[in-house]
N, CA, C and O atoms as a printed pandas DataFrame, in Angstrom:
     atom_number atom_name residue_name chain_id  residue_number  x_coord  y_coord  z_coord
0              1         N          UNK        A               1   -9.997   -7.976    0.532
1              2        CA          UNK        A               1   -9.540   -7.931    1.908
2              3         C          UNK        A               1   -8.381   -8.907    2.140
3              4         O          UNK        A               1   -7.298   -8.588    2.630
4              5         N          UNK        A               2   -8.619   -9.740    1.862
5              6        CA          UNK        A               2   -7.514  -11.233    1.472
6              7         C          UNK        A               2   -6.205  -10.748    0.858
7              8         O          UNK        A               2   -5.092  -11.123    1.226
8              9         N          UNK        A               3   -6.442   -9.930   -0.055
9             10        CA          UNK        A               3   -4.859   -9.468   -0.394
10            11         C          UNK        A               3   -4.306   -8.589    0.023
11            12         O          UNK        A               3   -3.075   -8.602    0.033
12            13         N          UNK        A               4   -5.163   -7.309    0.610
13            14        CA          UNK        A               4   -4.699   -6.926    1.685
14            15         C          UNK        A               4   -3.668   -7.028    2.900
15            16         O          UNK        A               4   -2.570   -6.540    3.170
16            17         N          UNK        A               5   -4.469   -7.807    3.429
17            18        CA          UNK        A               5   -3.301   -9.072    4.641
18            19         C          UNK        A               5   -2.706   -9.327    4.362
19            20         O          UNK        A               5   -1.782   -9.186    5.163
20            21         N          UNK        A               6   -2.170  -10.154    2.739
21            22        CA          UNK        A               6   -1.174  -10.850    2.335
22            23         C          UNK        A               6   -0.359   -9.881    1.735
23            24         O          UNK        A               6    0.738  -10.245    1.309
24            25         N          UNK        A               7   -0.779   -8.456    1.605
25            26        CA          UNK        A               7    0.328   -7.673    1.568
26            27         C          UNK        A               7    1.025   -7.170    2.587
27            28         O          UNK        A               7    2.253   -7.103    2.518
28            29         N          UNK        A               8    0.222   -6.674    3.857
29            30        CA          UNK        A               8    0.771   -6.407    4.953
30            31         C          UNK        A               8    2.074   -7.187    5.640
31            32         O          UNK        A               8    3.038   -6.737    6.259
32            33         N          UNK        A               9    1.666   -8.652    5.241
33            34        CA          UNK        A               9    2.265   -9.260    5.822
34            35         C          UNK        A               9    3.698   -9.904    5.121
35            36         O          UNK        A               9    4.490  -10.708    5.612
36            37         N          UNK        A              10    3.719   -9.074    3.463
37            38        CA          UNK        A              10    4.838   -9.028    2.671
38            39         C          UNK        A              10    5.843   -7.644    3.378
39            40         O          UNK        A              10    7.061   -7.467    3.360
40            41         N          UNK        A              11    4.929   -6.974    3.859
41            42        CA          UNK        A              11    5.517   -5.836    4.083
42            43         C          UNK        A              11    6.298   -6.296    5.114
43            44         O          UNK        A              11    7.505   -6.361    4.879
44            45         N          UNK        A              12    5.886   -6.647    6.254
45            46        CA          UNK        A              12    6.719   -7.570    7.645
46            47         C          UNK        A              12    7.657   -8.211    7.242
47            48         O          UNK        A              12    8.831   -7.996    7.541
48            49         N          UNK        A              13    7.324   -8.916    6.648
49            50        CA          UNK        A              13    8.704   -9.935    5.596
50            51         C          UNK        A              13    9.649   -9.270    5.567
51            52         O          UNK        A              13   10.663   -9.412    6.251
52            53         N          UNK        A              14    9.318   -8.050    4.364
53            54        CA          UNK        A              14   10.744   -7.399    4.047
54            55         C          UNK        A              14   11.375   -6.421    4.878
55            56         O          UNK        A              14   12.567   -6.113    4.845
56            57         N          UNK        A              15   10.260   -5.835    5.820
57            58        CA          UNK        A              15   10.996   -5.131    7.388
58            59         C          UNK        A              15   11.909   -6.018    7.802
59            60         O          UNK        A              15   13.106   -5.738    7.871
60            61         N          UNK        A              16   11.444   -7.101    8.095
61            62        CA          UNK        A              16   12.614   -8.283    9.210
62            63         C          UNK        A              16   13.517   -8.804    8.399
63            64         O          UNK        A              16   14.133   -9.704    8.971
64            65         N          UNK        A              17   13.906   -8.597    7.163
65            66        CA          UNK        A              17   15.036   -9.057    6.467
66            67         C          UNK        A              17   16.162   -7.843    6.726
67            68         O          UNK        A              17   17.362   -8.080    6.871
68            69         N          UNK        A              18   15.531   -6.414    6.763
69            70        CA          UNK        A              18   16.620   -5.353    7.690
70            71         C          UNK        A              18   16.884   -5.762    8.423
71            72         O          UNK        A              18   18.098   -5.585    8.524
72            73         N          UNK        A              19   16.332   -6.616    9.608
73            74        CA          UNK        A              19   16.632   -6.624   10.833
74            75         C          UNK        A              19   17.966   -7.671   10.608
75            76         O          UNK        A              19   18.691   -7.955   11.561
76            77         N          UNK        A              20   18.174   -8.148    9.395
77            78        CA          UNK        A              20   19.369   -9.395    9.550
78            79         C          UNK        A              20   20.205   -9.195    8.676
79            80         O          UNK        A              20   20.876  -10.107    8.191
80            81         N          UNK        A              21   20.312   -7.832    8.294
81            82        CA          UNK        A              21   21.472   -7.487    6.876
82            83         C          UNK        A              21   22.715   -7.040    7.592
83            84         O          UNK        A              21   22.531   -6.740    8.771
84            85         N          UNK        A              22   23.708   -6.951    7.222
85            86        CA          UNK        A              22   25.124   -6.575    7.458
86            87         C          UNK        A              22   25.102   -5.493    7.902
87            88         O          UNK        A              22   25.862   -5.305    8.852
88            89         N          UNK        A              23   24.230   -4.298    7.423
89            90        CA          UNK        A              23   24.710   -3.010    8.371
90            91         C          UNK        A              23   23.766   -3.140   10.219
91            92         O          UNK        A              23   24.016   -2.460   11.214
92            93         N          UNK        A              24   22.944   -4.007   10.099
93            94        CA          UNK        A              24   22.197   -4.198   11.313
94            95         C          UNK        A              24   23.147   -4.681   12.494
95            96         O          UNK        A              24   23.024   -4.490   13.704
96            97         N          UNK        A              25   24.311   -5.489   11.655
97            98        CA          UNK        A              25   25.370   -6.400   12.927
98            99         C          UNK        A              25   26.237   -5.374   13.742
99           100         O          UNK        A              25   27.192   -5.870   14.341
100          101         N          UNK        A              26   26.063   -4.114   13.848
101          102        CA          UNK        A              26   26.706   -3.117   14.218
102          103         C          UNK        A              26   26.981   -3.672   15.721
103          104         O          UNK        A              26   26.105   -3.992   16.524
104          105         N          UNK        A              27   28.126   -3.710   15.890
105          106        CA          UNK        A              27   28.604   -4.098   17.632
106          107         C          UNK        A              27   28.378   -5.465   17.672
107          108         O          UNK        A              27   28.065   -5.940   18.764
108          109         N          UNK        A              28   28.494   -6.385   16.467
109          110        CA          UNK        A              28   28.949   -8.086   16.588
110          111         C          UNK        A              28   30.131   -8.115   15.695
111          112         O          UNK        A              28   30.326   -7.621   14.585
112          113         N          UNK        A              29   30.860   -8.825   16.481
113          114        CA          UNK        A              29   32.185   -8.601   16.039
114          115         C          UNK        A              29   33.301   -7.656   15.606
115          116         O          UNK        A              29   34.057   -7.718   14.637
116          117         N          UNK        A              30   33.205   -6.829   16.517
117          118        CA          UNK        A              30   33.395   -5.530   16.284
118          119         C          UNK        A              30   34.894   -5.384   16.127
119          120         O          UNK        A              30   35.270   -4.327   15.620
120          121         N          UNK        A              31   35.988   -6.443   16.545
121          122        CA          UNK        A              31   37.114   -6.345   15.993
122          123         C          UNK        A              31   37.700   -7.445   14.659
123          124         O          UNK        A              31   38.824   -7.477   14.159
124          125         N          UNK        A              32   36.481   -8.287   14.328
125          126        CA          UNK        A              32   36.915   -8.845   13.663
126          127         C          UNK        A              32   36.080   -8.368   12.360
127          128         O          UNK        A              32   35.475   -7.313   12.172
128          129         N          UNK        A              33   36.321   -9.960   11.179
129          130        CA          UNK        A              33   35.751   -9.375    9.614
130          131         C          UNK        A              33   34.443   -9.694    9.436
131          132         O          UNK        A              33   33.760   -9.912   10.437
132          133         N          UNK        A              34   34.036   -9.753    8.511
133          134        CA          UNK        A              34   32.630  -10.126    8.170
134          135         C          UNK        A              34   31.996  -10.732    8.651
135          136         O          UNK        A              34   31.144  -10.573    9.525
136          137         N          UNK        A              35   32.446  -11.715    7.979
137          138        CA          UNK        A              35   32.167  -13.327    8.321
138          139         C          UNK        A              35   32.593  -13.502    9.861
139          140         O          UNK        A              35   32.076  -14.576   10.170
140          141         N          UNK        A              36   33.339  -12.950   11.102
141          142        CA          UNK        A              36   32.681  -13.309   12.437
142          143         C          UNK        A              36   31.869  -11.840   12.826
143          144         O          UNK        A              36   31.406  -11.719   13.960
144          145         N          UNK        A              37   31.758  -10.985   12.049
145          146        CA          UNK        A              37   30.661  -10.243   12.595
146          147         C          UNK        A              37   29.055  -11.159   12.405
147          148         O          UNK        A              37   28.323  -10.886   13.357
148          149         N          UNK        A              38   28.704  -11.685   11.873
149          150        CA          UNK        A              38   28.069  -12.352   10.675
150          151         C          UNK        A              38   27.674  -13.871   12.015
151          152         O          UNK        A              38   26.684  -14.430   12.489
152          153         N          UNK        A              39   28.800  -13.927   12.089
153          154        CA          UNK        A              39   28.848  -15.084   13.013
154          155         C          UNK        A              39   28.273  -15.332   14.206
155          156         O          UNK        A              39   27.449  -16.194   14.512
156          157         N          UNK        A              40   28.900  -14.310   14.986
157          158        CA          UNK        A              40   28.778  -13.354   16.264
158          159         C          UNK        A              40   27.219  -13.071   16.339
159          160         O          UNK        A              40   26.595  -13.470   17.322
160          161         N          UNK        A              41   26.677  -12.489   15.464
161          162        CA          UNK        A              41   24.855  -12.357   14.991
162          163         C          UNK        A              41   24.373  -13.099   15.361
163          164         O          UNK        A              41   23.833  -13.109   16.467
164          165         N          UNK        A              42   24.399  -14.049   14.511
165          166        CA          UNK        A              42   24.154  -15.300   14.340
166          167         C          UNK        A              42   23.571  -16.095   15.757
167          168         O          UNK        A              42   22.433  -16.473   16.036
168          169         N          UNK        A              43   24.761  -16.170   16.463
169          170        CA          UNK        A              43   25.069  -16.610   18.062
170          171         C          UNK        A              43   24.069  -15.861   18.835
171          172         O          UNK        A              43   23.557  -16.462   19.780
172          173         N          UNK        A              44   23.680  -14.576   18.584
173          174        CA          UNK        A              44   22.669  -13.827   19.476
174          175         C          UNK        A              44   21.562  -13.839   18.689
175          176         O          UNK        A              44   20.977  -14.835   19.115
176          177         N          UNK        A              45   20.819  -13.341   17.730
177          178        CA          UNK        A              45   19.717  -13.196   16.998
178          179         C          UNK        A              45   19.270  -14.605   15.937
179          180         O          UNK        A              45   18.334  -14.929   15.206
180          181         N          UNK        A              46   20.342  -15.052   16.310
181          182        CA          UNK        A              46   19.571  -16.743   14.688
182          183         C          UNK        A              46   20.040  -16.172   13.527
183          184         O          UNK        A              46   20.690  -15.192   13.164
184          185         N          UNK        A              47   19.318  -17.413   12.945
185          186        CA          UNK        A              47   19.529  -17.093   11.337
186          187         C          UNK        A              47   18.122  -16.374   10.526
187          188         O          UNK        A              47   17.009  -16.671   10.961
188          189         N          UNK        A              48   18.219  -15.625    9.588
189          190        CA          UNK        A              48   17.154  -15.443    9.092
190          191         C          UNK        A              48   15.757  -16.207    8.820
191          192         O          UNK        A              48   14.613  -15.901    9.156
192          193         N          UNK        A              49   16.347  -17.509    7.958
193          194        CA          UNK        A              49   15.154  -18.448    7.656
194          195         C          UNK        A              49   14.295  -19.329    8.553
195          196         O          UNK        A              49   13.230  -19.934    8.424
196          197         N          UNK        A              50   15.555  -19.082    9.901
197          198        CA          UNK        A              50   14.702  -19.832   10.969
198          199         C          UNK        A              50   14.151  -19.256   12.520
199          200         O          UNK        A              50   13.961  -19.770   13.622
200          201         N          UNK        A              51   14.005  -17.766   11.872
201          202        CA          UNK        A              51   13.905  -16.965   13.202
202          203         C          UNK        A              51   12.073  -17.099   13.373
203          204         O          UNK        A              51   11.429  -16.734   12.389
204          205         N          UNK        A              52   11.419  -17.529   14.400
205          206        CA          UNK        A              52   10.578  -17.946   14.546
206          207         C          UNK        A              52    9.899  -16.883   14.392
207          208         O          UNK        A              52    8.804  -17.445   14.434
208          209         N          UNK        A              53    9.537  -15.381   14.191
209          210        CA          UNK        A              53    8.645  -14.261   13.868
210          211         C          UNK        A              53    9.003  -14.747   12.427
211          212         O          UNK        A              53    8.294  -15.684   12.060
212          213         N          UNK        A              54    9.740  -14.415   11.716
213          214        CA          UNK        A              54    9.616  -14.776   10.089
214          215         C          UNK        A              54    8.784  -16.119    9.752
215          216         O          UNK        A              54    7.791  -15.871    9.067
216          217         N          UNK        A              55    8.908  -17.098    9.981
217          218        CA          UNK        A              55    8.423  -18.712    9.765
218          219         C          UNK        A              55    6.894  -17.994   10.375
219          220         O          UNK        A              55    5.889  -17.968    9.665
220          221         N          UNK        A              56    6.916  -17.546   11.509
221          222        CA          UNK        A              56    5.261  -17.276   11.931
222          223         C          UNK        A              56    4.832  -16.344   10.321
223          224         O          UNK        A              56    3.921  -17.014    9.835
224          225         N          UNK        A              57    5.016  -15.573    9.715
225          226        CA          UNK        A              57    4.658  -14.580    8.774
226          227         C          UNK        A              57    4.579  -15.212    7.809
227          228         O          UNK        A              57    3.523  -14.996    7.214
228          229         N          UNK        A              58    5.672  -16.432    7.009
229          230        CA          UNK        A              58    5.427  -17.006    6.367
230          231         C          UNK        A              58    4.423  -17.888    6.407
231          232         O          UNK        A              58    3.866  -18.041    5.320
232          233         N          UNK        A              59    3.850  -18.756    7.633
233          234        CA          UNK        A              59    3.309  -19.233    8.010
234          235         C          UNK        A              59    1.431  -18.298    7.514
235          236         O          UNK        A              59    0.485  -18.775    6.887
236          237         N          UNK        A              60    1.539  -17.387    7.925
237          238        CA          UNK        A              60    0.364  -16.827    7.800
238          239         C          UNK        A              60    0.422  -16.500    6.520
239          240         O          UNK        A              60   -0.727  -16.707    6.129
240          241         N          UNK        A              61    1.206  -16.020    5.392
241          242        CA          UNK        A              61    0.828  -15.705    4.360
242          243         C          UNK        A              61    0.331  -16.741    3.124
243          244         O          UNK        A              61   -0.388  -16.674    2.127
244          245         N          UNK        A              62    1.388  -18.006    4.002
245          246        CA          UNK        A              62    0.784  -19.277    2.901
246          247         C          UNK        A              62   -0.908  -19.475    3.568
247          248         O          UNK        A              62   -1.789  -19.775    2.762
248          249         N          UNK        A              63   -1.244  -19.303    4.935
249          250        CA          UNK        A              63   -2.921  -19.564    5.272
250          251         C          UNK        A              63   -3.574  -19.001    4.775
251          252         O          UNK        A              63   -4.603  -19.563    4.402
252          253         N          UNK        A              64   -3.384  -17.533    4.458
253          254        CA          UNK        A              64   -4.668  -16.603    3.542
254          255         C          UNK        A              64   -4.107  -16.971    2.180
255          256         O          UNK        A              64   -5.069  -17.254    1.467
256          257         N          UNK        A              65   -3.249  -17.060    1.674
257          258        CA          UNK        A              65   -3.045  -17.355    0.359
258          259         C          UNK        A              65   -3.623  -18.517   -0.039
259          260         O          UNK        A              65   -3.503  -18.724   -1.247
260          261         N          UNK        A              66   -4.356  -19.549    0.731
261          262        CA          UNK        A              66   -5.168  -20.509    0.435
262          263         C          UNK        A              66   -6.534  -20.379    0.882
263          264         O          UNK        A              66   -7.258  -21.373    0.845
264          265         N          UNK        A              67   -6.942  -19.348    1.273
265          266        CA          UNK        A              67   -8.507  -18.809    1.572
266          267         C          UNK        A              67   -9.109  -18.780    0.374
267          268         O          UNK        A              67   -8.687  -18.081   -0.547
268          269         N          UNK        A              68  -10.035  -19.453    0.296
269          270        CA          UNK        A              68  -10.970  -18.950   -1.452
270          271         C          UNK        A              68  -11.870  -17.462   -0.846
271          272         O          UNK        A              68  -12.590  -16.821   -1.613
């Protein structure tokens, strides 16, 4: 059951890393390059490693991953 969860919650992981890839920035920075589309993101949604739903997921997968 334990690994279960800790898969589910791999699965969330790698959903919300779509949510912060380059084709997701669609309409940030829309006249400029990458790097201020990228930017522009950034300014509205955060950064990946510190977007507080991810840290919560990580958060839970290190707690059951220490359940005996």
């Amino acid at each position: 059951m334990k690994q279960r969860v800790i898969d589910l919650d791999n699965l969330l992981y790698e959903d919300a890393k779509k949510e912060f890839n380059l084709s997701s920035m669609t309409g940030f920075g829309i006249d400029g390059s990458d790097l201020e589309k990228q930017l522009d993101f950034e300014q509205v949604r955060g950064v990946f490693e510190s977007n507080s739903v991810v840290s919560a997921i990580r958060d839970h997968i290190k707690t059951k991953s220490a359940l005996d």
